[in-house]
Every structure is written in structure tokens, then in C-alpha cells.
NUDO-151117 format. One record per residue (C-alpha): residue number from 1; chain; y, z, x; residue in one letter. Coordinates in steps of 0.25 Angstrom, whole numbers, always signed. Layout:
N
- resi;chain;v;w;u;resn
- NUM;A;Y;Z;X;A
...
END
This chain:
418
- resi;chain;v;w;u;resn
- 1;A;-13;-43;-58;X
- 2;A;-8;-29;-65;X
- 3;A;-19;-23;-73;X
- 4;A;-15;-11;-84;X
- 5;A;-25;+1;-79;X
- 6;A;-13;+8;-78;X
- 7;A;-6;+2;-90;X
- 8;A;+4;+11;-97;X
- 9;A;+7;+20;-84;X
- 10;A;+19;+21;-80;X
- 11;A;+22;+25;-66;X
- 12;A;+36;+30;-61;X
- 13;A;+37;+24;-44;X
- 14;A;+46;+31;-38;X
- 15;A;+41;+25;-26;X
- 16;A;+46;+17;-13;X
- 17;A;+41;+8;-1;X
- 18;A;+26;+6;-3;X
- 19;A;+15;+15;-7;X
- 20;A;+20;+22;-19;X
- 21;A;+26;+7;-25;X
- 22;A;+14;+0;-20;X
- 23;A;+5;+10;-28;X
- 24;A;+13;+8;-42;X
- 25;A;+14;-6;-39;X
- 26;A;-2;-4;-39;X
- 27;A;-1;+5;-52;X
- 28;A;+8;-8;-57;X
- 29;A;-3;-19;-55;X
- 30;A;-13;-8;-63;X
- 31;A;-3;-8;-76;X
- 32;A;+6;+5;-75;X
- 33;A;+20;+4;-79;X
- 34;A;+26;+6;-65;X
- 35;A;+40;+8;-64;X
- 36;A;+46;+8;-51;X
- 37;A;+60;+16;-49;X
- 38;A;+67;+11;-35;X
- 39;A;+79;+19;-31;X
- 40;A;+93;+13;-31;X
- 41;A;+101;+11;-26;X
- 42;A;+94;+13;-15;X
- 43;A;+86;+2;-10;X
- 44;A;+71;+6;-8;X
- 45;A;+63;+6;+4;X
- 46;A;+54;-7;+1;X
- 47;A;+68;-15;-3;X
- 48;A;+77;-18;+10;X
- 49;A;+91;-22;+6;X
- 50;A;+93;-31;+18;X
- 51;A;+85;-45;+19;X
- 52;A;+84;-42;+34;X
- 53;A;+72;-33;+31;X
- 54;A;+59;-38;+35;X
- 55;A;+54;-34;+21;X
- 56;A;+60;-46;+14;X
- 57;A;+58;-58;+11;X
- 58;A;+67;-70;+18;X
- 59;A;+63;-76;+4;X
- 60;A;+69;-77;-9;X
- 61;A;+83;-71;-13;X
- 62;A;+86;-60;-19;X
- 63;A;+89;-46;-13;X
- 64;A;+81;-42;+0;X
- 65;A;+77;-30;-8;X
- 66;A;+69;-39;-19;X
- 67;A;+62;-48;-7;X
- 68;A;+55;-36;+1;X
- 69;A;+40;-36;+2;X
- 70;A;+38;-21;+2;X
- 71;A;+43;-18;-11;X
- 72;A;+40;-31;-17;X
- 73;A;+23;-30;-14;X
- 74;A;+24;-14;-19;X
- 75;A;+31;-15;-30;X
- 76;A;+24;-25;-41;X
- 77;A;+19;-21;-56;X
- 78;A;+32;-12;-59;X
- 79;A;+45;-13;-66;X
- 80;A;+58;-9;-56;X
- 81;A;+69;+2;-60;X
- 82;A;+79;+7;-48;X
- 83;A;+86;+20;-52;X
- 84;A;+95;+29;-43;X
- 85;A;+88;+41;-46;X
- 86;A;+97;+50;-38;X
- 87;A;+106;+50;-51;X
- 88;A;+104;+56;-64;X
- 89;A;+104;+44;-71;X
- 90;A;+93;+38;-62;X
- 91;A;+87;+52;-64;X
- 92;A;+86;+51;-80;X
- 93;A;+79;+36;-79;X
- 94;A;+69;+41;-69;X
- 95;A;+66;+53;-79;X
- 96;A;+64;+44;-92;X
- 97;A;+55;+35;-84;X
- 98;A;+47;+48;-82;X
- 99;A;+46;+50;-95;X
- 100;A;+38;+38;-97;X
- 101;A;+30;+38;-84;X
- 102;A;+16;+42;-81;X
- 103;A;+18;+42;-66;X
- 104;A;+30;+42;-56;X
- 105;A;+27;+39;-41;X
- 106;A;+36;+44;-33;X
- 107;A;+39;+43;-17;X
- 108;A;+49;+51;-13;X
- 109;A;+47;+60;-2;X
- 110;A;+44;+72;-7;X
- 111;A;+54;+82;-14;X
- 112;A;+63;+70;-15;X
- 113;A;+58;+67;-31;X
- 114;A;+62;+82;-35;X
- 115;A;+74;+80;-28;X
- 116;A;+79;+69;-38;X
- 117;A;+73;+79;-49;X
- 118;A;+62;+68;-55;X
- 119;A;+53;+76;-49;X
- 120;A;+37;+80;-53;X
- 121;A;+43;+93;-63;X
- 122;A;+54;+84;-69;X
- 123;A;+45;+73;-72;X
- 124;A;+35;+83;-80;X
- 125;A;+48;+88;-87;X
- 126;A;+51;+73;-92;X
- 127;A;+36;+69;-95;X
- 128;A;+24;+79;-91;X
- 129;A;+14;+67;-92;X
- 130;A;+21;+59;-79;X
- 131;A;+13;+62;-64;X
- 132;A;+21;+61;-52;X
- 133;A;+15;+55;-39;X
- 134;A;+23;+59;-28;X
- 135;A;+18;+52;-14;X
- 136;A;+28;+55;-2;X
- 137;A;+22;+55;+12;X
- 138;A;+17;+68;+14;X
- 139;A;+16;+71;-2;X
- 140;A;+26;+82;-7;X
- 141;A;+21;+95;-5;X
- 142;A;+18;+101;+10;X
- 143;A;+26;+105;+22;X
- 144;A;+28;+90;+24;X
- 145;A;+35;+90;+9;X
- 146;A;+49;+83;+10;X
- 147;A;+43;+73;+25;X
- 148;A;+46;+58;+23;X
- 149;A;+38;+48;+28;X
- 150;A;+32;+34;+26;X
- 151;A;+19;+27;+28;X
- 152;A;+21;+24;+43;X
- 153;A;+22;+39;+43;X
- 154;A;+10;+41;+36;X
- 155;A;+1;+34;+42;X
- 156;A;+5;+41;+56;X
- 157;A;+3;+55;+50;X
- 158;A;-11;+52;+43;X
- 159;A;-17;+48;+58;X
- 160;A;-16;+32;+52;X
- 161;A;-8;+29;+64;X
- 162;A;-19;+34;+74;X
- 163;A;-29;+27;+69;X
- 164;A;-26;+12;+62;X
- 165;A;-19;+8;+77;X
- 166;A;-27;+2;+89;X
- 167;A;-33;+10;+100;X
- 168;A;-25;+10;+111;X
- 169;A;-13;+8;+104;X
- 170;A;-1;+17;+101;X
- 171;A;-4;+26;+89;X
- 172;A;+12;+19;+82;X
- 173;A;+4;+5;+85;X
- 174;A;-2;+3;+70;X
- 175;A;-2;-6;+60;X
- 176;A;+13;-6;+51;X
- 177;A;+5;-6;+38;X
- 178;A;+7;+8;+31;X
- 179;A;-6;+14;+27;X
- 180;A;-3;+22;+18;X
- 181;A;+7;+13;+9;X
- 182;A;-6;+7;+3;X
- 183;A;-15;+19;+2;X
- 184;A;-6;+26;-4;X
- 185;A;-3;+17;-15;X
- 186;A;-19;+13;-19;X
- 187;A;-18;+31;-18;X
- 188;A;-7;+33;-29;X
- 189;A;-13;+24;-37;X
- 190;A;-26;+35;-40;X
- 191;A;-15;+45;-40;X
- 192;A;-9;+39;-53;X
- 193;A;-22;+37;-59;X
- 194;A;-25;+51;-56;X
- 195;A;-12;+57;-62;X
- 196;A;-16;+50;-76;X
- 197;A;-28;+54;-76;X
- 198;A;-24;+68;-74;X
- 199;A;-13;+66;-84;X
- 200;A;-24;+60;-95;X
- 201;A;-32;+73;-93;X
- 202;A;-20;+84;-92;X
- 203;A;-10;+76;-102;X
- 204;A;+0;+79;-90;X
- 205;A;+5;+73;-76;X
- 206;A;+3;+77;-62;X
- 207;A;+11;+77;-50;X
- 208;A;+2;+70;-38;X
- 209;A;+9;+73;-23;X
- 210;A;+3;+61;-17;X
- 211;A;+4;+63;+0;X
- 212;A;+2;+48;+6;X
- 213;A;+1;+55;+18;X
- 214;A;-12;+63;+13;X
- 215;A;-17;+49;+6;X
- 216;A;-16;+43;+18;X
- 217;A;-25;+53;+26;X
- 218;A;-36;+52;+17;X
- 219;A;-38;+38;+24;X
- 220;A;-42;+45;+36;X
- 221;A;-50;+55;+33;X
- 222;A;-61;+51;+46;X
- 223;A;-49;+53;+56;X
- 224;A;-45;+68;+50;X
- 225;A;-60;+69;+47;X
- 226;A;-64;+67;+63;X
- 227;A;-52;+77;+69;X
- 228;A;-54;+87;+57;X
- 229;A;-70;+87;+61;X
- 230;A;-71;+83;+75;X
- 231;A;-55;+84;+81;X
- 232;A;-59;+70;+86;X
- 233;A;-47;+60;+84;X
- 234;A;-54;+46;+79;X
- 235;A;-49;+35;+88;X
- 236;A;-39;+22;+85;X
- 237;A;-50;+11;+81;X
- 238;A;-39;+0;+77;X
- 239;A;-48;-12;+71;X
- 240;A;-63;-3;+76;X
- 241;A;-72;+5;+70;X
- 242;A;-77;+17;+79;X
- 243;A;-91;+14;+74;X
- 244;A;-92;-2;+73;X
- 245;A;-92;-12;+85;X
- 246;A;-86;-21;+82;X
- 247;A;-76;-19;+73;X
- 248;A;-63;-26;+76;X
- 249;A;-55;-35;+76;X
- 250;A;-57;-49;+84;X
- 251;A;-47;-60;+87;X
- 252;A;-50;-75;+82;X
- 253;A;-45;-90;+84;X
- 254;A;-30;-89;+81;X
- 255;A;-18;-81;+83;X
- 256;A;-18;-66;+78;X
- 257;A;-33;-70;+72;X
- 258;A;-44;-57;+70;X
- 259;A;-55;-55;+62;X
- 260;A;-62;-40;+61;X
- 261;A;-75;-42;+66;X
- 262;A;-86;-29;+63;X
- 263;A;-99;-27;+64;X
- 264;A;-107;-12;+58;X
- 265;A;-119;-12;+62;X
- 266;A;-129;-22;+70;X
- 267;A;-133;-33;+58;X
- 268;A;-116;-35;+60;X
- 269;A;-115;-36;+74;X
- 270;A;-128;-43;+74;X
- 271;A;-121;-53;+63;X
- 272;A;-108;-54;+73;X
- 273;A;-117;-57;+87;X
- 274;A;-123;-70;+78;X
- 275;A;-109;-74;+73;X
- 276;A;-103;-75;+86;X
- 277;A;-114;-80;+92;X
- 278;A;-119;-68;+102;X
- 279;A;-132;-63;+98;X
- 280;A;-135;-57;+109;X
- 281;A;-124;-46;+108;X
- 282;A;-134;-41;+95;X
- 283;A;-148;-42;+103;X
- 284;A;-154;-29;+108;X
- 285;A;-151;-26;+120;X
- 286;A;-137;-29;+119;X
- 287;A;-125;-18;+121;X
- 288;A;-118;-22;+109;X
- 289;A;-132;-23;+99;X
- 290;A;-130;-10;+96;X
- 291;A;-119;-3;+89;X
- 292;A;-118;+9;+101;X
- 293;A;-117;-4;+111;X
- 294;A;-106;-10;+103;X
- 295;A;-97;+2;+101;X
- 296;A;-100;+6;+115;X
- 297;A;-93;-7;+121;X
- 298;A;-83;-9;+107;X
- 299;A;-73;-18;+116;X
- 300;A;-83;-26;+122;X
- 301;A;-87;-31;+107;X
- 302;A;-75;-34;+104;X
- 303;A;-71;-41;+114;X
- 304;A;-84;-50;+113;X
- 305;A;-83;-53;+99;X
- 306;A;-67;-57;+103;X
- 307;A;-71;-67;+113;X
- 308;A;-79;-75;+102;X
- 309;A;-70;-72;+90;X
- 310;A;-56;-76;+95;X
- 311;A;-60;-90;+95;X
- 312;A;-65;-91;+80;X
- 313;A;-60;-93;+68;X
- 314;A;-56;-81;+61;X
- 315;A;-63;-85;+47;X
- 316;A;-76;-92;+53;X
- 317;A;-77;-81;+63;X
- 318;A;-77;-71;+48;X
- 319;A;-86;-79;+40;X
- 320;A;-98;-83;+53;X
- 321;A;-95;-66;+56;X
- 322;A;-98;-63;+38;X
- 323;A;-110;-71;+37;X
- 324;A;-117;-64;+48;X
- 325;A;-112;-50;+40;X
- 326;A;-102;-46;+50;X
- 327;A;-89;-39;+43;X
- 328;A;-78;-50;+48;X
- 329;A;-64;-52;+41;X
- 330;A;-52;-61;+46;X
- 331;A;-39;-52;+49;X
- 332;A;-30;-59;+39;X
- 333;A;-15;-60;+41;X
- 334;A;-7;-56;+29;X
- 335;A;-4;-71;+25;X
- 336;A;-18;-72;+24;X
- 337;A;-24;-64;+13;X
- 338;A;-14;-73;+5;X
- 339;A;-26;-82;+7;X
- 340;A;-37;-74;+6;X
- 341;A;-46;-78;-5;X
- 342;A;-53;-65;-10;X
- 343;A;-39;-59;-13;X
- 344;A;-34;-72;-19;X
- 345;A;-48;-73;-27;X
- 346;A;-46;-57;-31;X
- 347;A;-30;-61;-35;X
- 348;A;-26;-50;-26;X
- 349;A;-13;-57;-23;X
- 350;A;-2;-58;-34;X
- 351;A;+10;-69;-36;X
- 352;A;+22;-61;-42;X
- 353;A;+35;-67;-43;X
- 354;A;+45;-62;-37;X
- 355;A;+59;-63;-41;X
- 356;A;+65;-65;-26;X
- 357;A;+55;-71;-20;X
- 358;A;+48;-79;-31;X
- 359;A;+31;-79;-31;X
- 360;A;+26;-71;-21;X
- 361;A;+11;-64;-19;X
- 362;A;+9;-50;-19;X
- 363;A;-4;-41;-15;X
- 364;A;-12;-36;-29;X
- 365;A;-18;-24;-32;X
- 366;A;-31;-18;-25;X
- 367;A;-40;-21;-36;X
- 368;A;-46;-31;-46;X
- 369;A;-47;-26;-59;X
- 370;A;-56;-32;-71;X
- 371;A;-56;-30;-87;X
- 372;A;-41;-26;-86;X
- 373;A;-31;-32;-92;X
- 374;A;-19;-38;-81;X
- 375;A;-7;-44;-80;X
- 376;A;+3;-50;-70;X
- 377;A;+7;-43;-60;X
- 378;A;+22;-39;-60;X
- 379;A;+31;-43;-48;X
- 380;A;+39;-32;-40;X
- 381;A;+53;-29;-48;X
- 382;A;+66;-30;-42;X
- 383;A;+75;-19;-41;X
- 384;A;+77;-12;-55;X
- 385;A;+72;-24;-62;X
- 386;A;+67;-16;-75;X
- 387;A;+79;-7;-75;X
- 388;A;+84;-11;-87;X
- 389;A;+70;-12;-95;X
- 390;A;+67;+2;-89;X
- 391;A;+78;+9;-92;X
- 392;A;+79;+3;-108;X
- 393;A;+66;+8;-108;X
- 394;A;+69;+22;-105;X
- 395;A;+79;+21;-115;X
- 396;A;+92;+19;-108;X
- 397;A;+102;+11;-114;X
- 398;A;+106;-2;-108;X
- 399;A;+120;+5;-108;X
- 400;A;+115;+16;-99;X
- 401;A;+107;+5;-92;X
- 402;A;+119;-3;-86;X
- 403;A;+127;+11;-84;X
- 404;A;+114;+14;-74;X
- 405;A;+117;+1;-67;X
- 406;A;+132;+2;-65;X
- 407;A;+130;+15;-59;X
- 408;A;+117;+11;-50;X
- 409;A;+108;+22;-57;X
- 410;A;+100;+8;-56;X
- 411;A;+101;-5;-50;X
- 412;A;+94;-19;-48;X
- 413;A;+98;-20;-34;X
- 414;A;+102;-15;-22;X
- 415;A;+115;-15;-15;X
- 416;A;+115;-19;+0;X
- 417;A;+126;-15;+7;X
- 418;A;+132;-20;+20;X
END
């Protein structure tokens, strides 16, 4: 569902790859009018030219560019101009959209916006109500000003690296989701709230230099905390807790099957010895009835609990564990959540048409909302689908409108060469 919190905003994206569009799409689904500028007529990142890439789908026809995964889940709940904006013309669009706007969100590395000369003191020149969110890597001031880099980058900087992997493992040896691509987003979204807010009181915009790298830190606050106060270095932990035995993850019957077993204190671990049938690992006397004797001897827990656990089933193993209040969930494959039923009951998964592809189901937003109004959720749009309704918009006449096209100040697709 799209709700209209944010119903009569206007965002500007100036944004690529995943954060900034996966928080605008999140800006979408609450009601702003987000209008999404993609470059042309180069391709962007999230839409590969070739259907080799491993980012689209064998499915469907239609260009490979309107089948890819990653631009299709960040990119619902806008409507699509593509614009050259290394031209005048492209230029002269880009500053009539500011006129209307509330917000523009913008990516580039840092410096680059000024450089096209659509930056933060020519947007006040046009329209002194518009804030600017600017989010490159390492923000856009500072010795740094001008660096490029990506989430992968970000998360080995912020220290992310050296602590999500598994002890023992190399410190490159993590998993390939990017951490901060999702922080990020939920981040900009109290960013844009902010900027009106502040804009409601001083009847003006502000410019927001928004550092993902600095977002991202804020995350791991006990890791600077502990070197800052006691120069100790916290150890990788992969799936434990330094304080909590046992707190992992064990295998069960089938092939790639685990379930994250933990137990806090000694009413869980007293719960989990009934469950599996070894009471006597709780009775006084014990090593592991007390939590010192437990995390004194962490592998010889876990590897108990394995030797029973591996030939269960995974969802009688959760449930028996749950009812004797020990904290136990199934580690799900993707597929799986397709079939969960709290996210179904909650209507966290959306079908959307897609044009290439026909119905396919996206990931919703990360909130329920009651008592307000909603309506259907948009699908992603294909390259410079509102092109034409846009720019009339703005007042351009369909004669300069097809004068736009001939010349490729925009375009609906891409060209693949070779």
C-alpha cells in the first residue's frame, strides 16, 4: 500500500544504485510526488545493457535494462524522466523541476553537482523554499571531499567488515549484502521529514550534507566505545553473543537446514535441557548449570546441542524449543519468507505488474499504518515513461518535446552498441 503522509511533496532523485532510490521509493509508498531523473544516454548502474548480466531476469522480453532486479525493487512509487543533463537543455528541465520541488536528493560524489552548475546556491536562486540532500560516501565536505566509494567500501571503513565475519575467518570473508544501502535509506527518510520541518518554521530550505559513511558508524558505537575507553579491540563473534551461551546457530535434518538456538539466562537454558531431553545438563552440580560454566566451555555446548538438533525437524525443533520459553527461529531461505504467514497476514509483500515481466511480488514498506488514507502501489517505471507528462507539465511545448528527443536531451531507451 501507498499512504499520503507525505502527500503533496515533491522530491527531485537525483539518485543511482540503491540507497538513495530505495529511500525515495520509501518516500513514494508514504504519498510524495517523487520524480526520478535517470541520466541518459547513459545507462545507470542498476540497468545492465546486456542480458548476460546476472541482474536480469531470463524471463519476459523487453530490453535487459527493463528486466533487472536491482533497479526494479528500488525504484516503485515514482514517475521516470531520463534527461542528459550535461546539456543546456537538460540543464533548463532540471531547473524548472526545482522550481516546483520541495526536495532534491542527490548522489553524486561530492563536488560533482556544482560542477553541472544545479548546485545547493543555484537551486536557492531558482526557488529558496527547495532543501537539498546531498549523500556521497564520505559526505561533501572534509579532507576526504571529492573520494568515491560504494557500500562494499563502507562497510570495510566503518570497522563492519571486522566484526559481521566468522572467527577464524579472513577479515574479506563476510557476507555480500551491503549494509549500509538499507540503513541509509530508513536514515534519509528522518532527513526529509527534518528539512520540512525546519522549512515549516524558517519559511526557508536547508542544505543536509548527509555522510553514509558517518550513518553507518552510529551502528557501532560499542566497537569505538570499547577501543576509545579501554584500547581493547572487541573480537569477531560471527552468530555469538560474548555474554550468552548458547547462542548460535545449529544444524538440522536436511541439507543447508539451521535454526538460532539462545538461551539468556538460566529459566532458558533450564527450558532447552527439558526440550532436548537433558535435564541433567541444568541440575546443580553441573558445569554447564551455571552461565560462568557455560561460557567457560562455549564449544562444548554447541557442539551438544548439534548432536541432538541435526536430526530434527527444523519447525518441531522451534515450536517444542518456544513452548518451553527459549528464543528459537528457523533460518529461512529467501524463497521462504514468500510463505511466511505473519508477513503475508501483515500484506508486507505487494503484487505489482510489471510491464516485461507481467505480476511479480515486491517487499513493502517497513511499517503498517492505520486511520490513513492508501492507495495502490505504483510499479517501477521504464525508462522515461513520464517524459512527455512531465515536461508539458513544466510548460514545454510538444514541439520542443519532440525537438528534446531527436537530439537525445531525453530518451525512452537505451542504445547497446556492439
Amino acid at each position: 500500500m501507498a499512504y499520503e503522509l507525505l502527500k503533496g511533496i515533491r522530491i527531485i532523485e537525483l539518485a543511482e544504485v540503491w540507497a538513495g532510490p530505495t529511500a525515495c521509493s520509501f518516500m513514494g509508498d508514504l504519498g510524495a510526488d517523487v520524480i526520478k531523473i535517470e541520466s541518459f544516454p547513459r545507462n545507470s548502474p542498476t540497468r545492465p545493457l546486456f542480458a548476460s548480466d546476472w541482474r536480469v531476469s531470463p524471463a519476459g522480453d523487453g530490453p535487459p535494462y527493463e528486466r533487472a532486479w536491482a533497479h526494479l525493487q528500488a525504484n516503485r512509487n515514482k514517475r521516470n524522466i531520463a534527461i542528459d543533463l550535461k546539456t543546456s537543455e537538460g540543464i533548463d528541465i532540471f531547473n524548472r523541476l526545482v522550481k516546483t520541488a520541495d526536495i532534491v536528493i542527490e548522489s553524486f560524489s561530492a563536488g560533482t553537482i556544482d560542477r553541472l552548475g544545479i548546485g545547493w546556491e543555484s537551486m536557492q536562486k531558482i526557488n529558496d523554499q527547495v532543501s537539498l540532500i546531498s549523500i556521497p560516501g564520505w559526505g561533501v565536505e572534509g579532507i576526504y571531499k571529492g573520494y568515491v566509494s560504494f557500500g562494499t567500501g563502507f562497510d570495510c571503513v566503518t570497522g563492519h567488515a571486522i566484526m559481521r565475519g566468522h572467527p577464524g575467518r579472513k577479515e574479506e570473508e563476510i557476507l555480500g549484502s551491503t549494509h549500509s544501502d538499507a540503513t541509509v535509506a530508513q536514515a534519509l527518510i528522518f532527513a526529509v521529514v527534518s528539512a520540512m520541518q525546519s522549512r515549516d518554521v524558517k519559511n526557508k530550505g536547508i542544505y543536509i550534507d548527509f555522510s553514509q559513511v558517518q550513518q553507518l558508524t552510529t551502528q557501532l558505537v560499542s566497537l569505538y566505545s570499547e577501543w576509545a575507553l579501554n584500547k581493547r579491540e572487541l573480537n569477531r563473534m560471527g552468530n555469538e553473543n560474548q555474554f550468552i551461551v548458547p547462542h548460535n546457530s545449529f544444524p538440522v535434518s536436511g541439507e543447508y537446514n539451521w535454526v538460532i538456538i539462545i538461551a539468556e539466562d538460566d529459566n532458558q537454558w533450564n527450558g532447552l535441557c527439558e526440550a532436548l531431553g537433558k535435564e541433567g545438563w541444568s541440575k546443580l552440580g553441573h558445569k554447564w548449570s551455571t552461565i560462568p560454566g557455560r561460557l567457560s566451555d562455549r564449544d562444548g555446548v554447541n557442539d551438544a546441542i548439534a548432536n541432538i538438533t541435526q536430526s530434527m525437524d527444523s519447525n518441531e525443533l522451534c515450536e517444542l524449543l518456544q513452548s518451553k520459553g527459549v528464543i528459537a527461529s528457523a533460518v529461512s531461505e529467501p524463497a521462504e519468507l514468500l510463505a511466511s504467514e505473519q508477513l503475508g497476514y501483515r500484506e508486507w509483500f505487494q503484487s505489482l505488474d510489471n510491464k516485461f515481466l507481467g505480476t511479480r511480488i515486491y517487499p513493502g514498506l517497513s511499517w503498517s499504518i492505520n486511520n490513513v488514507k492508501s492507495s495502490e502501489n505504483k510499479p517501477y517505471g521504464t525508462l522515461g515513461e513520464d517524459n512527455h507528462d512531465i515536461l508539458e507539465q513544466l510548460g514545454f511545448s510538444e514541439e520542443s518535446i519532440e525537438k528534446f528527443e531527436k537530439e537525445s536531451i531525453i530518451g525512452n531507451k537505451y542504445e547497446v552498441k556492439g
